[in-house]
C-alpha positions in Angstrom: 20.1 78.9 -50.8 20.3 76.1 -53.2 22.8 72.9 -53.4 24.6 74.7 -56.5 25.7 77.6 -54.3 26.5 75.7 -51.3 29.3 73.9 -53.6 27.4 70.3 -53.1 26.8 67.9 -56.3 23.8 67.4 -57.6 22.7 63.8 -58.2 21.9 63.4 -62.1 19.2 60.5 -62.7 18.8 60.6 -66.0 20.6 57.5 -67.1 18.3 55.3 -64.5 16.1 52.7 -66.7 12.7 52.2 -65.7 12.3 48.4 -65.3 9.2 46.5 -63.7 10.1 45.7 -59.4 9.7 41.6 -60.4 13.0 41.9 -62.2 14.6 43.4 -59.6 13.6 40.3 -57.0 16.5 37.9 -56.8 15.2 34.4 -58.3 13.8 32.4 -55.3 15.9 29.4 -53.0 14.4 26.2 -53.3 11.7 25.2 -51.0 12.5 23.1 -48.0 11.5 19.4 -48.7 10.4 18.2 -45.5 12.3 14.8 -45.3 10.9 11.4 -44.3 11.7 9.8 -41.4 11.8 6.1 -41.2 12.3 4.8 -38.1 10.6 1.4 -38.5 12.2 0.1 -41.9 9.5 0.9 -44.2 7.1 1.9 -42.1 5.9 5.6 -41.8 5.9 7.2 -38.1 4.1 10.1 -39.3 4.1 13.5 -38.1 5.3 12.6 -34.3 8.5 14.9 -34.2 10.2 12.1 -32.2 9.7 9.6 -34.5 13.2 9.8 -35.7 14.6 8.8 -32.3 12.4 6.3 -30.0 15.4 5.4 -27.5 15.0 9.7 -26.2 11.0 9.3 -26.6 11.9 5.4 -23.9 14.2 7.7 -22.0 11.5 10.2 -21.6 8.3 8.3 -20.7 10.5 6.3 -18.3 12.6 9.0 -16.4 9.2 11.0 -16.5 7.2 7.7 -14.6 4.7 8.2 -16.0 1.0 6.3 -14.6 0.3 3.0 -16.3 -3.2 4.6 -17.5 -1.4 7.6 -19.1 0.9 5.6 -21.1 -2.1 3.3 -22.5 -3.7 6.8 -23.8 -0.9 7.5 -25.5 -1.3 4.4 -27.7 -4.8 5.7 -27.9 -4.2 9.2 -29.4 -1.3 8.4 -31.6 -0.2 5.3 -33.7 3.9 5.6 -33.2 3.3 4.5 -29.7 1.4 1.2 -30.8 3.3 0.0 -33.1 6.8 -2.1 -32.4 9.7 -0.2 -31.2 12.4 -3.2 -32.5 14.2 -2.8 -29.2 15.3 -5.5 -27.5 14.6 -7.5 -24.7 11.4 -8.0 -27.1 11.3 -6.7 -30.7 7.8 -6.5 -31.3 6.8 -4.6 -27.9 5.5 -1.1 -28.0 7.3 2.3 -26.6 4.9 2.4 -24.2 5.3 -1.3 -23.2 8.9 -0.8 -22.9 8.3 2.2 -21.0 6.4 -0.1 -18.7 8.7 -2.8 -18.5 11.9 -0.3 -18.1 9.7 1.2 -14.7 9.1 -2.8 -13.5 12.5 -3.7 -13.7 13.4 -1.0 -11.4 10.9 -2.6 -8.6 13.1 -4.7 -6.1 10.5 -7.4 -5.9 10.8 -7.3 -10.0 14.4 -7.4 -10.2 15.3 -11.3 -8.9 12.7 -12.8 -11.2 13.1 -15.1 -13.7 12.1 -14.5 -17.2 9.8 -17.4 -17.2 8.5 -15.9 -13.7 8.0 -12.5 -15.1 6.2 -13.9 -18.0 3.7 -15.8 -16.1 3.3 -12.5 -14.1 2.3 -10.5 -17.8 -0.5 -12.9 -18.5 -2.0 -13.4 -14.5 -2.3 -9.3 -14.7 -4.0 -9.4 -18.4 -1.1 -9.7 -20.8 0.2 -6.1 -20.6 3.4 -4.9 -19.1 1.7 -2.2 -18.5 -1.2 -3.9 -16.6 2.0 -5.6 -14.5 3.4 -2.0 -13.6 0.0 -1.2 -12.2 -0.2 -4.4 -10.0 3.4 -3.3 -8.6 2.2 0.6 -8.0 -0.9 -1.2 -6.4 0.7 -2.9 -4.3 2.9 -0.5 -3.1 0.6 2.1 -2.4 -1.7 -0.6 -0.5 0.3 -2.9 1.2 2.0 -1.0 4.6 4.3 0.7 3.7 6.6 -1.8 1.8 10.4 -0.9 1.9 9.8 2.2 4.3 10.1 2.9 7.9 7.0 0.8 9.5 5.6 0.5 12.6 3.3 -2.2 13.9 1.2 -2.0 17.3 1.0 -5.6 18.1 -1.2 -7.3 20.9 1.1 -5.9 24.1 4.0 -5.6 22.1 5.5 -3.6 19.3 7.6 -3.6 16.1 9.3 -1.1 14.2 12.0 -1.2 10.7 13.7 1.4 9.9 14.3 2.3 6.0 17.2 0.3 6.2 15.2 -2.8 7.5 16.7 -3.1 10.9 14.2 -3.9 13.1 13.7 -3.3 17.1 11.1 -4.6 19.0 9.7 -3.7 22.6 6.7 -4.6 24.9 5.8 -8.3 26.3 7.5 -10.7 25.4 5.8 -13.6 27.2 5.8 -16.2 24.2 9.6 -14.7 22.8 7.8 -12.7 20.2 10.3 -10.0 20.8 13.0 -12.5 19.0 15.5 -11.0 21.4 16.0 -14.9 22.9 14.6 -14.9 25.8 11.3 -14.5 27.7 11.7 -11.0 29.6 10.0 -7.8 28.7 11.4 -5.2 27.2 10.3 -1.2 27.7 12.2 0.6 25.3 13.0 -0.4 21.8 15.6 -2.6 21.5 17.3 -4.1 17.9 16.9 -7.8 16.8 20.6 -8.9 17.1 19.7 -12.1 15.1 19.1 -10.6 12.1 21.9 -9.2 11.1 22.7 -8.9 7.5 19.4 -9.3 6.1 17.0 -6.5 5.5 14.0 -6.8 6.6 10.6 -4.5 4.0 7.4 -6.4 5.7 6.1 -7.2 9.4 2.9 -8.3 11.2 2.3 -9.1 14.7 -0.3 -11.0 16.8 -1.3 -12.2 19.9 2.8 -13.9 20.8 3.9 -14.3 17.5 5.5 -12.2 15.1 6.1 -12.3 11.4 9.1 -10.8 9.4 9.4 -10.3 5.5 12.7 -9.7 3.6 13.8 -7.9 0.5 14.5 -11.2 -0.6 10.8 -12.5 0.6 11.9 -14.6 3.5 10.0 -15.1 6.2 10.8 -15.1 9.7 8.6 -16.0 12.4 9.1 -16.0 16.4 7.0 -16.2 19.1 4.0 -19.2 19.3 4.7 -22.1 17.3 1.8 -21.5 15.8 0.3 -20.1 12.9 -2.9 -19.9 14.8 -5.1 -20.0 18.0 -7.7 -23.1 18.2 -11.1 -22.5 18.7 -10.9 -24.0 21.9 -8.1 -24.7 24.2 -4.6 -23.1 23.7 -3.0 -23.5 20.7 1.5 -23.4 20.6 2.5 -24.3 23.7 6.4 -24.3 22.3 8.1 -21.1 22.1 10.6 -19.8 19.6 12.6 -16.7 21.3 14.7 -15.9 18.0 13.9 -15.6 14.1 13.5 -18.6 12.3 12.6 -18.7 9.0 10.0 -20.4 7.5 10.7 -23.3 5.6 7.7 -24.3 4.4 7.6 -20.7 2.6 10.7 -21.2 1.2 9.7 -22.0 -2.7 7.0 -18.5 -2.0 8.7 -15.0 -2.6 6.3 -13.5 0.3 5.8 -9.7 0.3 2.9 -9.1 2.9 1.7 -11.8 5.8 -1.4 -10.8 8.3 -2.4 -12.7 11.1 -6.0 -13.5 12.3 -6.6 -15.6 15.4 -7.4 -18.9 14.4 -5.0 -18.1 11.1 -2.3 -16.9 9.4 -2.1 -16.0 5.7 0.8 -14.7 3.4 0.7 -13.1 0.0 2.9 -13.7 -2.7 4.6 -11.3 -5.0 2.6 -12.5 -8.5 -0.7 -11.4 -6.3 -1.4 -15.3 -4.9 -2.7 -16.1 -1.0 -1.8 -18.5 0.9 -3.2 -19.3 4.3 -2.5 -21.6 7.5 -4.5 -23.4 9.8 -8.2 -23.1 10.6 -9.2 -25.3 7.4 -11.4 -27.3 9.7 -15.0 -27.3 8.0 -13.4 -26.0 5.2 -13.6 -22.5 6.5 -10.8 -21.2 4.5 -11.5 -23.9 1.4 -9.2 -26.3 2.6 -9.7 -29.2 5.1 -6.8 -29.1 7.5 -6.1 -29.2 11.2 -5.8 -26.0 13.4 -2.1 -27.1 14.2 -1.1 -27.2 9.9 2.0 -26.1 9.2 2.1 -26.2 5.5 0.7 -23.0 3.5 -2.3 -23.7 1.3 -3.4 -21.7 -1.8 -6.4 -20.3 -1.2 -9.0 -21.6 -3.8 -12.0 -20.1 -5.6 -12.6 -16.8 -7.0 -9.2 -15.5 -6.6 -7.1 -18.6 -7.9 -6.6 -16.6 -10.9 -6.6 -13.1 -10.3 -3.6 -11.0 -8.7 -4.2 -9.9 -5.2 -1.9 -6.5 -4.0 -2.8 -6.4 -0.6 -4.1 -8.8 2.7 -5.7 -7.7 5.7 -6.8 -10.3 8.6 -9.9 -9.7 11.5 -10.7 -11.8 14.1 -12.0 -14.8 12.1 -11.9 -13.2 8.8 -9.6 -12.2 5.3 -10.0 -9.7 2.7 -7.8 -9.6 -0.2 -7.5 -6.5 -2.5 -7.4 -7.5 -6.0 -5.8 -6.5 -9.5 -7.9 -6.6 -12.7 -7.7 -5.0 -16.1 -11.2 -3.6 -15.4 -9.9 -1.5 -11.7 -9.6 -2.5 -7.9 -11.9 -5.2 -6.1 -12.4 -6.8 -2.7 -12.9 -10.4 -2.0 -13.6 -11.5 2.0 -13.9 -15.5 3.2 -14.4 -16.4 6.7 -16.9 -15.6 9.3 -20.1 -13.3 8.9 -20.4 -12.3 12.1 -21.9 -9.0 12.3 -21.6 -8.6 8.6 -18.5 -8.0 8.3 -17.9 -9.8 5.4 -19.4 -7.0 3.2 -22.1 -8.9 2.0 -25.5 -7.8 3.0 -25.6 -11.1 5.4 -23.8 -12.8 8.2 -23.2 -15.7 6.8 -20.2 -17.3 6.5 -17.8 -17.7 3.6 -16.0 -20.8 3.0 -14.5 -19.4 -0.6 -13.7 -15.9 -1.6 -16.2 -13.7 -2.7 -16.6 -10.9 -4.2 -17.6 -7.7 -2.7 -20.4 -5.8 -5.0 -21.4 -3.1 -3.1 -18.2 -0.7 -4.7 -19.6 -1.1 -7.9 -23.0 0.5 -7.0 -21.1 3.4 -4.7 -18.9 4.1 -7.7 -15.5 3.6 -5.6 -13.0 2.3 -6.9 -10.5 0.8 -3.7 -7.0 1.4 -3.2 -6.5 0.1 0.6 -8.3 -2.1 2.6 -8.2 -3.0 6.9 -9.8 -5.3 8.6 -10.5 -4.5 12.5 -11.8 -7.7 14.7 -15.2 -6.9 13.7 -15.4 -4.9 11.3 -13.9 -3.6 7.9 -13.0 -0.2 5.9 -11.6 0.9 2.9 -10.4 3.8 1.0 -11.2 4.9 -2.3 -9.4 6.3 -5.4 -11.3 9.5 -5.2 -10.6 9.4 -0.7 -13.8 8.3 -0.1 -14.1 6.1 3.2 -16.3 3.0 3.7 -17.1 0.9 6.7 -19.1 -2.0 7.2 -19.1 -4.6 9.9 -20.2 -4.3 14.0 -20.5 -0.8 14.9 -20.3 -1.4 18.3 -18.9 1.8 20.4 -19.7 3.9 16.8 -17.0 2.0 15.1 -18.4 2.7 11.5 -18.1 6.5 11.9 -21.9 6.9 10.9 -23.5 8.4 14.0 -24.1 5.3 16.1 -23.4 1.7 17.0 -25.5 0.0 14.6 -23.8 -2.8 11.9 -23.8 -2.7 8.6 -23.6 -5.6 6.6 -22.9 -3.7 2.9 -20.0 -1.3 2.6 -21.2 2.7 3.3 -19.6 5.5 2.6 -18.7 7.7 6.2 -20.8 10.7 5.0 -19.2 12.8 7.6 -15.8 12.8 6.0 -16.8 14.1 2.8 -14.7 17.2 2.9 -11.8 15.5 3.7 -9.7 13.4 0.8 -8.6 10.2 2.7 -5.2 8.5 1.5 -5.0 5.7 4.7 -7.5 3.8 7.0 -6.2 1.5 10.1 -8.8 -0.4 12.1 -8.8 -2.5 15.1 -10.6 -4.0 18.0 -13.7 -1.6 17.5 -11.3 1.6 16.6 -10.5 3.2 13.0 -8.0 5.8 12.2 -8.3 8.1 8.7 -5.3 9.6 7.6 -6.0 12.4 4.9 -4.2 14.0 1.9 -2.8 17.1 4.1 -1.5 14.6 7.0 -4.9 15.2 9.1 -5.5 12.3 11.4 -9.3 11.0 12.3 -10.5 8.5 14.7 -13.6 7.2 16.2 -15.3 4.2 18.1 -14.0 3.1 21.5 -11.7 5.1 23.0 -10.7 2.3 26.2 -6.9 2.6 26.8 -7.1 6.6 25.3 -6.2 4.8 21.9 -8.1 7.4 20.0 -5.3 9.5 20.7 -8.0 13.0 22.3 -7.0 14.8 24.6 -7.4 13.5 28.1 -10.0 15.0 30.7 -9.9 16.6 33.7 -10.2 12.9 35.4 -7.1 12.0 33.7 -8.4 9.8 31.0 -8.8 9.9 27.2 -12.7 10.4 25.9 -14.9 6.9 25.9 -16.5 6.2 22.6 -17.0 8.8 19.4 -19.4 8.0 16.9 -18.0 9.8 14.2 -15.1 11.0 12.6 -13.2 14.0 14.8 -9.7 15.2 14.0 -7.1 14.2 16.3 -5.7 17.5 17.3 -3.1 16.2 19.8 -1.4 14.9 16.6 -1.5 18.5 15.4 0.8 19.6 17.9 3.7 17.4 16.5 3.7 19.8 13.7 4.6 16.7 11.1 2.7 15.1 8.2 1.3 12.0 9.2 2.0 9.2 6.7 0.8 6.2 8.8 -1.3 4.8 11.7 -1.0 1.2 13.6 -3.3 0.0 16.3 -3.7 -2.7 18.0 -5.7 -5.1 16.4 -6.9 -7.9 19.2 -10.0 -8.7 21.5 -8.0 -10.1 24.2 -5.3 -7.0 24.5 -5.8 -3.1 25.6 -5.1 -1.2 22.4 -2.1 1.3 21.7 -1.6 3.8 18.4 1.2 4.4 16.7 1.6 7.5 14.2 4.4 7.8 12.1 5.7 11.0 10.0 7.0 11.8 6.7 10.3 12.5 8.6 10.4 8.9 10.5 9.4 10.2 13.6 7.0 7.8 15.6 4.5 8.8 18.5 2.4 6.5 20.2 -0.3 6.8 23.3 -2.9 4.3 24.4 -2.0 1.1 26.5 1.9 1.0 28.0 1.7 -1.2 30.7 3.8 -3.9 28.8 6.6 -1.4 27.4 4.9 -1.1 24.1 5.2 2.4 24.4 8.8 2.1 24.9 8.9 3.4 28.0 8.4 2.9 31.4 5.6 4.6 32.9 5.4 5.4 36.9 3.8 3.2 39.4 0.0 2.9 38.8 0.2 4.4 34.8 -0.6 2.2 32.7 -2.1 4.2 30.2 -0.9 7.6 28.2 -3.6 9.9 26.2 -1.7 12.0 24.1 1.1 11.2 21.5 4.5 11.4 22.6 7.5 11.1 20.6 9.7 7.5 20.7 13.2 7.5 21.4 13.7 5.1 17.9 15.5 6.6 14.8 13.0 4.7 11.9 15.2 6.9 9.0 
C-alpha cells in the first residue's frame, strides 16, 4: 500500500534550494572579553580569582586560622598576597599580614596593648606580624595551659583554676600559702574567697608560697615572704595568709611565673624574664641579696629575643625561646649533674644556649625542669632528657646522667604532645591521651598499680604506660607533680572534660581528701570532688 491510497499528502521538495551548511550557521555572538580587575589602583592582581575582593580573601584566611607558616607560603606561591592590601589599620601591610594581625588581636594578652607596645612586640619577634602570631600560638601551646582549667601539685599542697579562673586550694597550709587567711590545713578543695572578681589564667606553687597570674597580668603572691629560700638558714620568716599583689610587678604584664628554691622568676608577655633573689655571685647575672624584692631582667643571650615559656629546678632556669629561624632553649644556674644541657656541670651565670637540638634535628615546643634534671618535647613528639638519672629518671634504661639532651629511644612509637618532671619523676602525655611515667616511684607518684603489699612499684627505668589512668576512660590533656626535694610527691592528671585525678602523697589534704588513720599514701588515680569547667 502506498501513501497516495491511504489518502496521506505527499511532501513535494522540489522548490528546496541547495545552499552550502555555512550559510545556514547563524553569524557568531561576540567573544567574552575577560575583564580586568584592578583592585590595587593601577596595579594588576593577576589571575587570583579573588583578586577583585581582598576583604572575603582577609575574612577567609582569618576565620580559617590559618598557621603563621602557611600564610608566609602563600606570599611565596603567589604575588597578590605580598603586595599591600590598602586596608587600614596599616595601608601598606600585606593580606597575609593582616590576616596575622586580625588572629593577634583576638589573643587576650594582645588585646590591652598599646600601639606603641604592640609595635615594639613586631620588631623583638623579627618584624613580622606574622612572626608575632607565632610567639602568641607558642606560647600558648607551651606555657601550662594558659586561660584553661589548671592544676598544680605543689610541695604538700595543691592549686586548681577553673576555666573561669576561680581558684581553690587544699593541702598544708603551714606558711598561709593556701591564701584562705589563716594557718590551718585544709583536705578538700576549698575556693580563695579573696579573690573575687578577678580572674585568675596562670599559677605556680612552691615550697609555702604560691603565685597567681591574672587575665590582666597581676600577680598575686601568698605564703613566705619570700621570693626564695637562702642557701643556708631559713629564708621568710613573715607569713602572708591572703593574696597580695605584687607591687613591684606592677609596670610587668606577667603571663607565666616558676619558682625554684633559692628563686623566683616571671615572664613577661613581649617574651622578657625577670628573676628574684639568689643574685649573690652573680648566679643569675645580677648581684643582689637572697632577701631582693625587686624583679631583675635577666641579662645576656636572651635580652633580646622573645621567650614563650619558663620552667624552674632546684637551683636552675630554662627559658623556651622565639626566633625567626624556629624554637630554642637557653638554661643559667647550677650544673650539677648536667642538667644544664651542656655537656658539663659547670655552672651558668648567663643564659646559654642549648646546641645539642640542632644536631638531634628537634625542634622544641615545651620544656620542664625537674630538681635535677630536664626534658623537652619536640615538634615532631620526640622526647629528650638530660640531667641526674638517678632512680632511671631519663627514661633510658638506667640511672646514669646525662649532660647533653638524648632522645628517650624507647618512646619512639609514641607521638608525645606534654612532658612534666619533678623530684627524679617525669610524666609523657601523648597525642591519643596515653599517659607514661618513669623514675622513682616513692609516694606511688608514678601513678602503677599498687602491689600485693599495698604500695605502688619503686623505681622504673623507662617509659611504661600508666594503665590505671586508662580506666578513667578520658583523654588526658595534662600532668602536675610535685616538683621539691624536701616534700613526698603527688600527681595530678587532668582531662579534656575538666575532670582531675590525683594519687601519690595525701597526708597533708593535697589529695583533697582525708585518708584513714595510718594512709598517707594513695596508688591509683581517683577522681577530685572539684568542678575545673
Amino acid at each position: 500500500m502506498d501513501a497516495t491510497a491511504c489518502g496521506i499528502p505527499s511532501v513535494n521538495y522540489c522548490n528546496i534550494v541547495d545552499e552550502p551548511v555555512a550559510a545556514l550557521v547563524v553569524s557568531p555572538l561576540p567573544t567574552f572579553q575577560r575583564q580586568q580587575r584592578h583592585c590595587f589602583g593601577e596595579s594588576n592582581p593577576g589571575e587570583f580569582p579573588l583578586a577583585a575582593n581582598p576583604s572575603i580573601v582577609l575574612h577567609v584566611l582569618t576565620d580559617c586560622k590559618l598557621d603563621p607558616r602557611d600564610l608566609a607560603k602563600l606570599e611565596a606561591t603567589c604575588s597578590f598576597f605580598r603586595q599591600p592590601a590598602n586596608f587600614s589599620p596599616d595601608f601598606e601591610l600585606s593580606i597575609t599580614e593582616l590576616a596575622a594581625l586580625d588572629m593577634c588581636q583576638k589573643r587576650a594578652i594582645f588585646k590591652p596593648m598599646t600601639g606603641e607596645e604592640r609595635e615594639g612586640l613586631k620588631q623583638r619577634c623579627g618584624g613580622s606580624w606574622k612572626l608575632v602570631l607565632e610567639f602568641l600560638q607558642a606560647g600558648e601551646a607551651a606555657c601550662c595551659r594558659r586561660e584553661q582549667s589548671l592544676a598544680i601539685a605543689g610541695p604538700g599542697h595543691s592549686i586548681a583554676v577553673t576555666s573561669k579562673g576561680a581558684v581553690y586550694s587544699f593541702g598544708c597550709n603551714s606558711s598561709g600559702q593556701l591564701g584562705h587567711g589563716t594557718l590551718e590545713d585544709e583536705w578538700r578543695p576549698r575556693q580563695i574567697r579573696f579573690l573575687q572578681g578577678i580572674r585568675i589564667i596562670q599559677a605556680t606553687a612552691g615550697a609555702g608560697r604560691t603565685m597567681l597570674i591574672s587575665d590582666a597580668g597581676r600577680v598575686y603572691a601568698f605564703g613566705k615572704d619570700s621570693f626564695g629560700e637562702a642557701l643556708y638558714g631559713v629564708q621568710g620568716s613573715e607569713f602572708v595568709t591572703t593574696p597580695h599583689p605584687v607591687e613591684s610587678l606592677k609596670n610587668v604584664f606577667v603571663v607565666q611565673a616558676a619558682i625554684g628554691n633559692f628563686f623566683t622568676a616571671v615572664l613577661s608577655r613581649e617574651g622578657k624574664v625577670y628573676t628574684f633573689s639568689w643574685g649573690s655571685d652573680a648566679k643569675l647575672g645580677h648581684q643582689t641579696e637572697a632577701s631582693d624584692l625587686e624583679p631583675r631582667p635577666l641579662l645576656g643571650a636572651l635580652e633580646n629575643v622573645p621567650v614563650v615559656q619558663i620552667a624552674a629546678g632546684y637551683c636552675y632556669l630554662l627559658a623556651l625561646a622565639f626566633q625567626p629561624a624556629g624554637m630554642s632553649v637557653y638554661s643559667v644556674g647550677c650544673g650539677l649533674g648536667g642538667k644544664l644541657g651542656h655537656g658539663s656541670k659547670t655552672d651558668e651565670r648567663y643564659p646559654r644556649l642549648i646546641e645539642q637540638f640542632q644536631a638531634l634535628n628537634i625542634q622544641p615546643v615545651e620544656v620542664a625542669a625537674g630538681a635535677w634534671h630536664a626534658a623537652v618535647v619536640g615538634r615532631d613528639g620526640r622526647v629528650c632528657t638530660w640531667g641526674w638519672g638517678r632512680f632511671g629518671c631519663l627514661g633510658h634504661g638506667n640511672e646514669e646522667c646525662e649532660s647533653l639532651p638524648k632522645v628517650v629511644e624507647a618512646l619512639s612509637k609514641v607521638k608525645a604532645i606534654h612532658v612534666a618532671t619533678g623530684d627524679y619523676t617525669t610524666f609523657v602525655v601523648s597525642e591519643d591521651g596515653d599517659v607514661y611515667s618513669f623514675g622513682c616511684g616513692e609516694s606511688s607518684s608514678l601513678g602503677h598499680n599498687i602491689g600485693a603489699d599495698g604500695q605502688g612499684r619503686q623505681n622504673v627505668l623507662s617509659p611504661e604506660l600508666v594503665t590505671s589512668l586508662k580506666q578513667v576512660k578520658e583523654r588526658v590533656v595534662h600532668i602536675s607533680l610535685t616538683n621539691s626535694i624536701y616534700w613526698n610527691a603527688h600527681t595530678f592528671a587532668l582531662t579534656e572534660s575538666g575532670k582531675l585525678y590525683g594519687f601519690g602523697a595525701g597526708d597533708k589534704g593535697q589529695l583533697g581528701v582525708e585518708f584513714v588513720a595510718d594512709q598517707s599514701e594513695r596508688g591509683n588515680p581517683e577522681r577530685i570532688d572539684i568542678d575545673l569547667t
